[in-house]
N, C-alpha and C positions, 0 to 999 in steps of 0.2 A: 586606282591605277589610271582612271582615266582615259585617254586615248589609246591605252593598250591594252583595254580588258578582253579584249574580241579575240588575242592572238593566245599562241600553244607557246610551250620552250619545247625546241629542239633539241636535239641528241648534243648538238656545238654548246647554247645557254644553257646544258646542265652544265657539262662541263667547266664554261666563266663559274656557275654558279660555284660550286664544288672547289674551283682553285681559290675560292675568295674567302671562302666557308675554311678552307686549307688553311689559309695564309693568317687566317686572324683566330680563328679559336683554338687551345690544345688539345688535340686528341685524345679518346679514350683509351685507355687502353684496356688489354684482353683480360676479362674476373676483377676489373677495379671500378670505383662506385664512387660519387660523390659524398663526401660525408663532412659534418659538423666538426669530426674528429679526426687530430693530425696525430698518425702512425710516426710515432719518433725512432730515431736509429736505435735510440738503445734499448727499446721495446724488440728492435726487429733481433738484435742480435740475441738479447735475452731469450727469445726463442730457436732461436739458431742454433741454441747451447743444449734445448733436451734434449733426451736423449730418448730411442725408438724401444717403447717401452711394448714389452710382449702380452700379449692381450692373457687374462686368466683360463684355465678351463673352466669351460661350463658347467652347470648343472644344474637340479631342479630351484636352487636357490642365487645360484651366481650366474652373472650375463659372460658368455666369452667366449672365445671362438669355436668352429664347427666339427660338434662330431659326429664322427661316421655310424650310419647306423647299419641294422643288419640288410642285406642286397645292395648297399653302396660301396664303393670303391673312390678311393684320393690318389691321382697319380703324381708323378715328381714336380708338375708343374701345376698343384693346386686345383685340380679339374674335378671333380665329383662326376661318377659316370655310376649305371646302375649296372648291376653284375647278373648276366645271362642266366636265367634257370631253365635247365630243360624241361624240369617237371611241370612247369608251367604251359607248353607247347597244349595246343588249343588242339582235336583233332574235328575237323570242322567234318568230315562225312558223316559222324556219329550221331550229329545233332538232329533232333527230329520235331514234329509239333509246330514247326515254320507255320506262320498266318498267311493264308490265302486272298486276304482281303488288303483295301486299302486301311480300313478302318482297323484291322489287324494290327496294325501297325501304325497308329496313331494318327493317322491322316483324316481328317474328320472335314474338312472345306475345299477338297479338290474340284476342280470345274471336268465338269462332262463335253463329250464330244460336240452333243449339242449346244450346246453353253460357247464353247469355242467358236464354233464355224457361225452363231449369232454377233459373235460379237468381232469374228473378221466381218462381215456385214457392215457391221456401221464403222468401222473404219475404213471401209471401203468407200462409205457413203460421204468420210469425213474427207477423204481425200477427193471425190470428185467435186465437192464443194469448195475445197481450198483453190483448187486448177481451176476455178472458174472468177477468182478474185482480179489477178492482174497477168496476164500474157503481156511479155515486151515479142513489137510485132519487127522493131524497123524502126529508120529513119526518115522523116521529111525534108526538103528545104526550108519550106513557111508554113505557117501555120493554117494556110488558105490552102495548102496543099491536103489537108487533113481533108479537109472535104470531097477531095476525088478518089477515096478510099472507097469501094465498094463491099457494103454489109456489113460493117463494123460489126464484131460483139461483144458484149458486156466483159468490160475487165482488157480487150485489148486498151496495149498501150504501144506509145510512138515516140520520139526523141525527134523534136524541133530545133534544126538546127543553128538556125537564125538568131533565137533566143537563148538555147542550150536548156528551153524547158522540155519537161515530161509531161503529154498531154495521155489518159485513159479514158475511153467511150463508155459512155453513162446511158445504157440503157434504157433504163426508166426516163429519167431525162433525155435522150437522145440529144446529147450533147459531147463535145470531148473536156473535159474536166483538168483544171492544172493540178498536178500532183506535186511541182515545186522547181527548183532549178538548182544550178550548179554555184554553191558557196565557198567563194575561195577565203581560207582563213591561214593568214602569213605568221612568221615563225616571230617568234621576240629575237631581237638583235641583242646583242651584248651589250651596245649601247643602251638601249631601253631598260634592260636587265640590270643594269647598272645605276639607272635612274629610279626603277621601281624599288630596289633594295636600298641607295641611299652610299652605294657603294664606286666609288668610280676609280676607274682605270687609263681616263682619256679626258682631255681639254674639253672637250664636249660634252660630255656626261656631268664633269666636273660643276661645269656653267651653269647646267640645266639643273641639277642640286639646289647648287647653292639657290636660285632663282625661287624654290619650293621651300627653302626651310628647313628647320628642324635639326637631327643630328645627321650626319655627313662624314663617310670614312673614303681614308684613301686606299686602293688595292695596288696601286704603280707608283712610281716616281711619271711628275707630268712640269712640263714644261708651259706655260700659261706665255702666249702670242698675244694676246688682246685682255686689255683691266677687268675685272669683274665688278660689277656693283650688287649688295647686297642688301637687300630690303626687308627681308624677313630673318626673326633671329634665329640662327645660326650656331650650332656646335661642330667642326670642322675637329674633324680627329684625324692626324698628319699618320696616327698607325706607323708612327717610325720610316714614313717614307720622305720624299723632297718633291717637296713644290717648287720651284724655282722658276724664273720668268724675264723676260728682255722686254720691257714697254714701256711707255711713254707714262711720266707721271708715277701713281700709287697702283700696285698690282692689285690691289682688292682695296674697296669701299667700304665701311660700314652705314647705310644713310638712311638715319632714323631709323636702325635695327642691332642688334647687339649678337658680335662675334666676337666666340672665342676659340681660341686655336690650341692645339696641345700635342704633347707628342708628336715629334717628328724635325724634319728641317726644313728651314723656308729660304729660298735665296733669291734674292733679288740684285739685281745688276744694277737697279734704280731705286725705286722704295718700293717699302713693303707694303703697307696699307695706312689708311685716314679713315677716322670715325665724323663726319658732320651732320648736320641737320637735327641734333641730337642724338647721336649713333653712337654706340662703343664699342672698344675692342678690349676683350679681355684675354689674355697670354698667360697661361694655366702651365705651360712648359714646351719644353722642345730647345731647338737649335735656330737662330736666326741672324743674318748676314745680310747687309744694305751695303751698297756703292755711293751711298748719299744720304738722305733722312732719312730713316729707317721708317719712323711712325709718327702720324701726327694727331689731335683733335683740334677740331677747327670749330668754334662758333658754341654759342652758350646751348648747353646742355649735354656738347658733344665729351666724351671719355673718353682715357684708354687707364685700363688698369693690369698692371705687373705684378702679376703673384710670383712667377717664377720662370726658368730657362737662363738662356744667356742668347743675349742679344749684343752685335757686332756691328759697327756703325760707322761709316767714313766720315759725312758731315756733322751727325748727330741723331743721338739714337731716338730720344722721348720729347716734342715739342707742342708745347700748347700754344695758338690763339685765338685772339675775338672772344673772351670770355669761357674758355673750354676748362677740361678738369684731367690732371695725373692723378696715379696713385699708384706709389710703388711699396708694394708689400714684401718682396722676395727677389730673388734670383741674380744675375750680374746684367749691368748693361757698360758698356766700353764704345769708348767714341774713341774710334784711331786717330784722326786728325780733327775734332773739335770735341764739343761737349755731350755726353750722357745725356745730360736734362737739361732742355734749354725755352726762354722765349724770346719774343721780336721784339726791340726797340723801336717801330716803326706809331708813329704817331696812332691810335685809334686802334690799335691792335692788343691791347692790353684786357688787362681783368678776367685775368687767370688764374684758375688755383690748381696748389702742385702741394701733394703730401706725401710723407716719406713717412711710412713705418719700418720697415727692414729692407734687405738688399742690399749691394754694394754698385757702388757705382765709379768708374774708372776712367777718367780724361787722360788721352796721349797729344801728343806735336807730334807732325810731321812735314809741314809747310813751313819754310824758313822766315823768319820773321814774328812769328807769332806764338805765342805760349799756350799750355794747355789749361783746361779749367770743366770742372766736375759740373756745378752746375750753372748756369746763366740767368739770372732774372734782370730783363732790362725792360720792363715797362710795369705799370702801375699791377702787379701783382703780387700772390702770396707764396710764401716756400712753409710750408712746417715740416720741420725735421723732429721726428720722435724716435728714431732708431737706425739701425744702419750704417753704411762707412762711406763714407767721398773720399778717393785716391786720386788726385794730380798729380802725373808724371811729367813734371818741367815746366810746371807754372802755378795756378789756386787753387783752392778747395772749392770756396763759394765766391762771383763775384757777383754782386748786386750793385746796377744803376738806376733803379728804382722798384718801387713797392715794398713790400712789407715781409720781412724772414724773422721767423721763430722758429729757434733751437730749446728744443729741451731735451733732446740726447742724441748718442752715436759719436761718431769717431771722425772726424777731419784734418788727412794729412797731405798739406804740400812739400811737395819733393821738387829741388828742381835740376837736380847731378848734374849730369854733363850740358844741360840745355842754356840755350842764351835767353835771357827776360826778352820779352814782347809783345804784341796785341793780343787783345783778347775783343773777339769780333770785329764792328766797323768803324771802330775809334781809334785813331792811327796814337796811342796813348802807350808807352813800356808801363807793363803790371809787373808787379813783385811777384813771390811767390811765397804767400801765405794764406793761412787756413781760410778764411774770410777776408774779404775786400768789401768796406760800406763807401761807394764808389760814387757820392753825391755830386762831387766837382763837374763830374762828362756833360752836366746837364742835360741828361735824354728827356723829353718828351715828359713822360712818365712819372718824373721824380717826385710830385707834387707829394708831401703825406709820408713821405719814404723814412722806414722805421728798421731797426734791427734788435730783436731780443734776445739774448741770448739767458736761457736758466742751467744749462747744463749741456755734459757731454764734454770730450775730448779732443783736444786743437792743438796742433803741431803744424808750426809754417817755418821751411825752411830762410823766407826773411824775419814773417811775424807771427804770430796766430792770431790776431784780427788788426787792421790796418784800416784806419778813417782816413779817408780822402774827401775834404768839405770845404767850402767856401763859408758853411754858418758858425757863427761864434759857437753856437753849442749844438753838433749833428743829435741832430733824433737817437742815439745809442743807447742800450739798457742791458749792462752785465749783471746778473743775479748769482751766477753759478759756473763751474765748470773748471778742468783741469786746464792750461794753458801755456805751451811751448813754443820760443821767449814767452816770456811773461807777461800778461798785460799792462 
């Protein structure tokens, strides 16, 4: 505990504690017991069903209920009382031969009078010996004050005010002796409480957690004022509450440490978090909503991995650069006005890998001018697709301006209903809307190397299901596999 091992909990930190202990574990309840084995309904009724079976009569050979013997009595409500005999009536005058003695009567270790008044004696002696140990006489101002006390005796004692110590006169020594002082020991706050447990209630508690590591639960919904950065890894249990936050940039860091988040709702007005310096974020489940990127990795070694939840994203939900890594295994991500998965066409910002085992991933428009698109790879990076769905709502599936995409399964469908074709990112260029776009002509940066494989899986494009746009006699393209809506 550290800087709080010195303090008590109060009557107030039992109470935080208790509400937190409330709010997250199920109560016992009254005659029930944790067990290996689950009490099924139709156990419970099955027994619902016997019936009150009447116990046997007793006797020397059978167990069963109670009979009445001779001098007892059963009344209407089951009571056993014993039944009064007068001839039993004791006449106590008549009895004679009474013992005179102690030992008569079986007393054989009684203390005698003198034996007593000995041994008031020495508890007499014990008590004048105790009364001699510490007399409180008074108070001084100063301890220099002690010294114009006339006759001190052994065992008085005095209260220094100065100091607020307790000095008692040492006889033998003639001296005044410290006996100690006054120790103030303050209460654990809720906050600290909160920190100690791993459990937080407040922006503050929250920060100072996360700062320490480890596993990390929420007991409130908290509103985050200032980003956090997190250095040490991290299991953040949301405990079905909301984190939500108004700041500048990414509301939480991952930097060179690995967080993951689960259960609960995260909202951000801005973005939600970045993994760099080789940090990651792992997103195990919950609820989560961004006003812009939602999540990024930045720089080699950094991650974010998507098991599951559903993640909602204005500019873009999942973005790798400078060498970073995806991995989406589960859950939904929806970009309302751009892409689910996306990277940068920006010179030097490439060489990224992004792998898709399951999940669904869903691109919207909402900006006029421009169409929507599931995933984006526009510099020298990789897509594998091994499983999972891309939905375009009003524009592609996949579009790729360079690097390298392998499909060997899942489902890719562009849709483009009522939408008008348009840009896809910062290339002022109308895209169709089909499953795949191998988008060599833009020449970004990037293109160097630029490969597309396809072995398998399911493509449906409202203009094509895969569509080459090249300037080379023969694009890098390789179909081995797959169903295909138009046709290839």
């Amino acid at each position: 505990m550290g800087e709080y091992s010195n303090k008590y909990l109060d009557s107030t930190g039992v109470k935080h504690l208790w509400d937190k202990a409330d709010s997250i574990y199920q109560k016992k309840e009254e005659g029930k017991v944790l067990s290996d084995e689950n009490f099924s309904s139709a156990e419970k009724e099955k027994l619902a069903g016997l019936e009150n079976y009447s116990l046997p009569t007793a006797s020397d050979e059978v167990l069963g209920g109670i009979k009445i013997g001779e001098g007892l009595v059963m009344d209407e409500h089951g009571v056993v009382r014993t039944v009064y005999n007068p001839e039993m009536d004791i006449e106590w005058d008549t009895i004679t031969d009474l013992p005179t003695t102690l030992e008569g009567y079986g007393i054989t270790d009684a203390a005698t009078k003198d034996e007593l008044d000995v041994l008031d004696e020495k508890i007499n002696e014990v008590r004048e010996e105790v009364s001699k140990v510490y007399k409180y006489k008074g108070k001084v101002s100063t301890y220099a004050d002690l010294a114009d006390i006339e006759d001190p005796q052994n065992g008085d004692v005095y209260d220094v005010e100065e100091d607020g110590m307790n000095y008692a006169w040492n006889a033998d020594e003639e001296r005044w002796d410290n006996l100690g002082t006054i120790v103030n020991i303050d209460s654990l706050s809720n906050y600290e409480l909160d920190v100690i447990i791993g459990c937080a209630s407040s922006e503050a508690a929250l920060k100072e957690i996360l700062s320490n590591g480890g596993n990390a639960d929420l007991s409130a919904n908290i509103a985050l004022t200032e980003a956090v950065t997190i250095d040490k890894d991290t299991e953040l249990d949301l405990n079905h509450y909301t984190l939500s936050g108004n700041v500048e940039g990414y509301m939480l860091t991952a930097d060179n440490a690995k967080l993951t988040l689960k259960n609960g709702n995260v909202n951000a007005l801005r973005r939600i978090a970045n993994a760099v310096n080789g940090g990651e974020i792992v997103i195990k489940s919950g609820t989560y909503s961004s006003g812009d990127v939602a999540m990024s990795a930045i720089g080699e070694g950094s991650k974010i991995t998507f098991d599951g939840g559903d993640l909602t994203a204005v500019e873009g939900g999942l973005g790798a650069f400078d060498g970073a890594e995806l991995e989406i295994n589960g859950g939904t991500i929806t970009g309302t006005d751009n892409f689910p998965v996306f990277t940068n066409g920006t010179a030097g910002r490439g060489g990224n890998t992004i792998v898709m085992n399951g999940g669904d991933l869903v691109g919207n428009i909402a900006s006029p001018g421009y169409e929507a698109c599931g995933v984006y790879i526009a510099n020298s990076d990789s897509f594998t697709m091994n499983g999972g769905t891309i939905t375009s709502n009003g524009g592609c599936g996949i579009l790729m301006r360079a690097g390298n995409v392998v499909i060997n399964d899942g489902e890719i469908t562009a849709i483009m209903g009522d939408h008008v074709p348009g840009y896809v990112g910062d290339k002022k260029k109308v895209m169709s809307a089909s499953a795949v776009i191998y988008d060599e002509a833009s020449n970004y940066p990037g293109k160097a190397g630029m490969s597309l494989v396809i072995n398998g899986g399911t493509f449906v494009g409202a203009d094509h299901a895969v569509e080459i746009l090249s300037n080379e006699a023969t694009p890098n393209v390789e179909i081995n596999g797959g169903s295909f809506t138009p046709a290839v």
